[in-house]
C-alpha positions in Angstrom: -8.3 -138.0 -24.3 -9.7 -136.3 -21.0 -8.1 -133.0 -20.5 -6.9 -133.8 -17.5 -4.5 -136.5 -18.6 -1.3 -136.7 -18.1 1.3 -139.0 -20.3 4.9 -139.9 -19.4 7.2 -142.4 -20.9 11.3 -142.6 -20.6 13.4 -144.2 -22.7 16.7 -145.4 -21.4 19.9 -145.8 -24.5 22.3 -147.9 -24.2 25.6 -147.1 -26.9 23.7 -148.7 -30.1 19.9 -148.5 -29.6 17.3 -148.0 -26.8 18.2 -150.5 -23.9 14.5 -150.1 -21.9 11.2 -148.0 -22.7 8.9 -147.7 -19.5 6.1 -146.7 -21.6 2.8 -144.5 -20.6 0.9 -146.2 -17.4 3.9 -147.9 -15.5 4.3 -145.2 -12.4 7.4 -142.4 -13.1 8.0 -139.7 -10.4 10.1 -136.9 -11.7 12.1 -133.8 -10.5 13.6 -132.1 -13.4 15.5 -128.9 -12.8 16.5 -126.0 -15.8 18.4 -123.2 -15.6 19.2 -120.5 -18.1 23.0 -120.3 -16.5 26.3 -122.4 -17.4 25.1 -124.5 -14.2 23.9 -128.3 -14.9 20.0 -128.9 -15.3 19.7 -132.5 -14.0 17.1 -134.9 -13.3 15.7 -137.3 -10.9 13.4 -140.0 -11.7 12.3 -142.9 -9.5 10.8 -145.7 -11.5 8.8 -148.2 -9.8 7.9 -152.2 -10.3 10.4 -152.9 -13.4 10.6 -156.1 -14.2 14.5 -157.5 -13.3 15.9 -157.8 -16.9 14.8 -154.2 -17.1 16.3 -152.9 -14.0 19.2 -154.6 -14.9 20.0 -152.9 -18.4 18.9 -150.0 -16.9 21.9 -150.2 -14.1 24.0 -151.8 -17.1 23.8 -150.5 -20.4 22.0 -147.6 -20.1 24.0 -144.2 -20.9 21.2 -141.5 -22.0 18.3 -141.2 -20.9 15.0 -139.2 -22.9 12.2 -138.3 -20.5 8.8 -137.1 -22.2 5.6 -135.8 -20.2 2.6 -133.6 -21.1 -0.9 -133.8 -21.7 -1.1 -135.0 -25.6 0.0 -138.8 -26.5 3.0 -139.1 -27.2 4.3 -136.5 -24.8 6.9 -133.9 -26.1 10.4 -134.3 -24.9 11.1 -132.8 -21.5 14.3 -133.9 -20.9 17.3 -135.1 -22.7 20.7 -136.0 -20.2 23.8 -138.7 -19.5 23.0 -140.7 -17.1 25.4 -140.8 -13.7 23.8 -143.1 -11.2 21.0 -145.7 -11.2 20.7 -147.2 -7.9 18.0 -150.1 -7.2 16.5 -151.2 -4.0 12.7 -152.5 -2.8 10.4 -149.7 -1.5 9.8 -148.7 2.2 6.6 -151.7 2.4 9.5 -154.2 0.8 6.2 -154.8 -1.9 8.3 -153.9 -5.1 11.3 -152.5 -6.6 12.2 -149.2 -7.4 15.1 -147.7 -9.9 16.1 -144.4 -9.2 17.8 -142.5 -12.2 20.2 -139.3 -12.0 21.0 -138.0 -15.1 22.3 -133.8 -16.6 23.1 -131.9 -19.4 26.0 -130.6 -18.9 26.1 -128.1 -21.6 29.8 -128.8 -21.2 31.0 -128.2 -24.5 29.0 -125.2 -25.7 30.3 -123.2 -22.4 34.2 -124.3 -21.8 35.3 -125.7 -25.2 37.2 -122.6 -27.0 37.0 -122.5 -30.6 38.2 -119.9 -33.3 36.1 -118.9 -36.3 36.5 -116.1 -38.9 33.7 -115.4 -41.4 33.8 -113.5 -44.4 31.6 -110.5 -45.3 28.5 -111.9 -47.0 28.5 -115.4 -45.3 25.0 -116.0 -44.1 23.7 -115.8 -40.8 21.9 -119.3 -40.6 25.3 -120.9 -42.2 27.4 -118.8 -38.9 25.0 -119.7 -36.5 24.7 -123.3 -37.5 28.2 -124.0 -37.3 29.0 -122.4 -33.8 26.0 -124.3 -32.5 27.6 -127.1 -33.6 31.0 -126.6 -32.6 29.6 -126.5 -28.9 27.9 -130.2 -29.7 24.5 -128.6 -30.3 21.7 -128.3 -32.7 20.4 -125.7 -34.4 16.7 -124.2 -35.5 17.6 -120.9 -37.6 14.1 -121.0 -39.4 13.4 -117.5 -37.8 16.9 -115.9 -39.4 17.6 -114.1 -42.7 20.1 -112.0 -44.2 24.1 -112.3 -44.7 26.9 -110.8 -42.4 27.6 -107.4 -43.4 31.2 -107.4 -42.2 33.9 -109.9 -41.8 33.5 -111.7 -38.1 36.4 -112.7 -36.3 35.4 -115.3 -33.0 37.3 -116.4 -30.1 36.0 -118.3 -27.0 33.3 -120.8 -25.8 30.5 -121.7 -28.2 28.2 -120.5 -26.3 29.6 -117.2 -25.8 30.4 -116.3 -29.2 27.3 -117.4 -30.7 25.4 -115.2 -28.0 27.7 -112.3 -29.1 26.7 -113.0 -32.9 23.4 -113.5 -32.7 22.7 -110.4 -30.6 25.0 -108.2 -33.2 22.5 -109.2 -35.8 19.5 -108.8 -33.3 19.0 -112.2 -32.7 18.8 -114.1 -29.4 18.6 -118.2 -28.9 17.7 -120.1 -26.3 19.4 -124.0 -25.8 16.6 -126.6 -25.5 17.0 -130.2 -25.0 20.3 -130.0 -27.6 19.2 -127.6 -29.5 20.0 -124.3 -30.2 16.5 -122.0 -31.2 17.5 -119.0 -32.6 15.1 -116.3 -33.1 14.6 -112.5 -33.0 15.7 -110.6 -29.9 12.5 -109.2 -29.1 10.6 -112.3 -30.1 9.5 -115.2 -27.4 10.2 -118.6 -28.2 7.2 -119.4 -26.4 4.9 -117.6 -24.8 2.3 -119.1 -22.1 0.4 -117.5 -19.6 1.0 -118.3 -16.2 -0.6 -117.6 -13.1 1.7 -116.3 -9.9 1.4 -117.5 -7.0 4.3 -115.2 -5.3 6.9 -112.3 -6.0 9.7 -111.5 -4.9 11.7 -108.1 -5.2 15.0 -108.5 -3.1 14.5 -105.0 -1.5 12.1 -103.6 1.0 8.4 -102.7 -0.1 7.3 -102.3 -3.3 9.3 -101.2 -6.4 8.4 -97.6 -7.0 10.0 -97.0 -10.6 11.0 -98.7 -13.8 14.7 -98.8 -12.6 13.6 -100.7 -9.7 10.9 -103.5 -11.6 14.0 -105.0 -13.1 14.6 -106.0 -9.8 11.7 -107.8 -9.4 11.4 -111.3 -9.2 8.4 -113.7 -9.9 7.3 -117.1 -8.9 4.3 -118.5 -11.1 3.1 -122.2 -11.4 1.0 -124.1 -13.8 0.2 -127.2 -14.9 3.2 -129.0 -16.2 4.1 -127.3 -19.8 7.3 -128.2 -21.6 7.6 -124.5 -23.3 8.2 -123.4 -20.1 12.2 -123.5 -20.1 14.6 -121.6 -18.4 16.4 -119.0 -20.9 13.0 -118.1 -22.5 10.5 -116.0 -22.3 6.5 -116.1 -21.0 3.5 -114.3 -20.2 2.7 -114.3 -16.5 -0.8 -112.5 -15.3 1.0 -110.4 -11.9 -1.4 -108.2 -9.5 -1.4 -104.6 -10.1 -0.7 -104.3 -6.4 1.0 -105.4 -3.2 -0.1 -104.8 0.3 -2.9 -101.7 -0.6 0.5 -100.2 -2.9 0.5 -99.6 -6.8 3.8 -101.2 -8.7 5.0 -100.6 -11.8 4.6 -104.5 -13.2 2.6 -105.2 -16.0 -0.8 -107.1 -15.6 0.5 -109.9 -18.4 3.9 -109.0 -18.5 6.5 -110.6 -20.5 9.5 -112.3 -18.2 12.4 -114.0 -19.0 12.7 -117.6 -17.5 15.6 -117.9 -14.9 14.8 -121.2 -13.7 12.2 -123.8 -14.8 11.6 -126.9 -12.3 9.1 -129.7 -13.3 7.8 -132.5 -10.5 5.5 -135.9 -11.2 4.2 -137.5 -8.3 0.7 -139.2 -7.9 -0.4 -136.1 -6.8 1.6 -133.6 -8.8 1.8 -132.7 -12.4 3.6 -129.2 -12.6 6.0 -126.0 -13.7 7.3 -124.1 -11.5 9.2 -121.0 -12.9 10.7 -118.0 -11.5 11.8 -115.0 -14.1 12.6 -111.4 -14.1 11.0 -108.5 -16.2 12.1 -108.7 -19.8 13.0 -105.1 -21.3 12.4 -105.2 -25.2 
């Protein structure tokens, strides 16, 4: 495998089993957008030259969608969504088809759905985290958790609310990818990679001056496209010491918390784009 590779495949479900796979080599473009907010993250794909029975189960049958890209064979999964439109037509030359696939995660459930929960004193925390992921249609990953609740725990509201507040009383924090609910210490990244910046942003005039003002501060890095970089986590991005001849106070590999993490394919494109604010531990 050269370095440089790049690997995409989709898979398209229908209700019982997988209706089409478009496997690594047929031509996928992709705009996939994450946010760390109640807000949908959607995705775009534009798959080209299917053969007609495929096309037509895709526009059919198909309900889900699984997209996976990366740089390793098989890719890791980048996106996971229902699908809600799936229009067909030939390409601008009239040489070949093209499908073009819209699909989200809502995150519906976890957010609107209320649910009331009461634990006792002693439950453990992997067994109260577990079930409020699951009450909000989600999966769990508590590897990273010990210990027991210490007091009882009454909880009223969205999923995703109350297992934010109970995971933070314990000093935990979690982070919702692709279905699944990762829970892990507060102060610990889920992932960590280091990114390069390309611009920053700090919604005022100048420079921030003070550590009041860096939480302000807005960065904008891209790399090569990288699954672990999803919105709600954390990374490592390498930011200049300085802006315009003036000193500010943002770390040279600071640690920022991912507000937004787009991913794009195109014959020319294989990349993350992320933009995050200063995390304070």
């Amino acid at each position: 495998m050269k370095p440089s590779e790049r690997y995409v495949f989709a898979e398209f479900v229908a209700k019982d089993e997988v209706a089409v796979v478009v496997p690594t080599g047929a031509r996928i473009d992709f705009e996939v957008q994450t946010v760390s907010s109640h807000r949908k993250d959607t995705a775009h794909l534009t798959v080209y030259n299917l053969k007609p029975e495929s096309r037509a189960k895709i526009g059919r049958d198909a309900i889900e969608m699984n997209l996976y890209a990366g740089y390793i064979d098989p890719p890791p999964l980048l996106f996971h969504g229902i699908i809600t439109d799936t229009p067909t037509y030939r390409d601008e030359a009239f040489t070949g088809w093209l499908v073009e696939v819209f699909a989200e995660d809502t995150k519906s459930s976890a957010q609107t759905e209320v649910i009331t929960r009461s634990y006792d004193s002693g439950t453990l925390l992997t067994q109260v985290f577990k079930d409020l992921a699951a009450a909000g249609g989600l999966g769990s990953d508590v590897t990273a958790v010990t210990g027991r609740l210490t007091h009882p725990l009454p909880l009223t509201g969205p999923p995703a609310k109350m297992l934010r507040a109970a995971t933070k009383l314990y000093g935990y924090r979690y982070q919702i990818k692709n279905g699944t609910a990762i829970v892990v210490g507060e102060n610990d990244p889920i992932s960590t990679v280091s990114v390069p910046v390309i611009s920053g942003e700090t919604g005022m005039k100048g420079v921030p001056t003070s550590r009041l003002e860096r939480k302000k501060v807005k960065v904008t890095a891209v790399s090569r496209l990288n699954s672990n970089l999803r919105a709600g986590s954390l990374c490592s991005i390498e930011t200049t010491a300085t802006i315009g001849g003036r000193k500010a106070p943002i770390p040279p590999k600071g640690i920022y918390l991912i507000e937004s993490a787009d991913f794009v394919c195109d014959p020319n494109t294989f990349r993350t784009t992320v933009t995050g604010v200063p995390y304070e531990t």
